[in-house]
N, C-alpha and C positions, 0 to 999 in steps of 0.2 A: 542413848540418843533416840529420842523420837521422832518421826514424821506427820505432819499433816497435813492434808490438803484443804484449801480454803474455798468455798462455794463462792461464786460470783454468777448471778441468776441471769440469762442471757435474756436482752431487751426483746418482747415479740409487741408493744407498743403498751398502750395507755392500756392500764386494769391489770396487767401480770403481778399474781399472785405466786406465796412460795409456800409448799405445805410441806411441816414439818412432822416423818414417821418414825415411831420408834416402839419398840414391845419389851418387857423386861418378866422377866420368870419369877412368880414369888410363891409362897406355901399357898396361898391362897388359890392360886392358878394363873395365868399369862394376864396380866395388866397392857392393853395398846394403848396408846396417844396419836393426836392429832394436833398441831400447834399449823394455824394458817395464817401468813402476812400478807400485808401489801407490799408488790417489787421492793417499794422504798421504805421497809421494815414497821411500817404502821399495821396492829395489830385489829387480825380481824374476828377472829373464833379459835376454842380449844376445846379437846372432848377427849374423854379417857373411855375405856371401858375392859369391864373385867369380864375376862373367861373364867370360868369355876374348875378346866380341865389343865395341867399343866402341860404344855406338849415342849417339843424341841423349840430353842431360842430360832433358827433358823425359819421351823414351820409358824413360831407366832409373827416375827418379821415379817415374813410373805403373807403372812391371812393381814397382818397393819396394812399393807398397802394394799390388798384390797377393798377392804372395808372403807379406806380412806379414799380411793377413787371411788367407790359406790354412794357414799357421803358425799364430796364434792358433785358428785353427777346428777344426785336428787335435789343439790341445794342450788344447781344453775351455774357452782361456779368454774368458767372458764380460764384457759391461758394459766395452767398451773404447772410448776416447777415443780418435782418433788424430790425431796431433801431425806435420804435413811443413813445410817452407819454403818448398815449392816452392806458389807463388802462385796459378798457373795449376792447377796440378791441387787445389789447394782451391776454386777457382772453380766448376771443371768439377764437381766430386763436390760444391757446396751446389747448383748448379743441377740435376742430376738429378730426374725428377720421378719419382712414384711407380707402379710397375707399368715403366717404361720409356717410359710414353708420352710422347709430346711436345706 
């Protein structure tokens, strides 16, 4: 049996966008992606890029979404949702609390 959870992007108005992160481990070294839509699934940009180092599936996950919020933030785009697989680093980023404090 398996589980899934279905993403439903929550309305913040007109222009919410959904970016979609993911990283995958190959001989080559860590391959990230970027897949970005509009709320209502019209397609806006996608960008890959390779690392030449292989590291932990975890640590390329976390460097994807950063690169893809530093991406998003030099291209203007606002009101973004972001979409990973990776469990563990949604865990870590809804726990964060605010200011950084603990």
């Amino acid at each position: 049996m398996s589980s899934f959870q279905y993403y439903s992007a929550p309305t913040h108005g007109e222009g919410n966008v959904l970016a979609k992160v993911d990283a995958s481990v190959r001989e080559e070294g860590n391959e990230i992606g970027l897949i970005v839509t509009y709320e209502e699934g019209n397609f806006m940009f996608a960008t890959t890029k390779l690392h030449n180092t292989t590291l932990d599936p975890k640590v390329g996950e976390t460097l994807t979404l950063f690169w893809a919020i530093e991406l998003l933030w030099e291209l203007h785009v606002t009101h973004v949702d972001i979409l990973s697989d990776c469990l563990n680093l949604v865990q870590a980023w809804n726990r964060r609390t605010p200011s950084g404090c603990s």
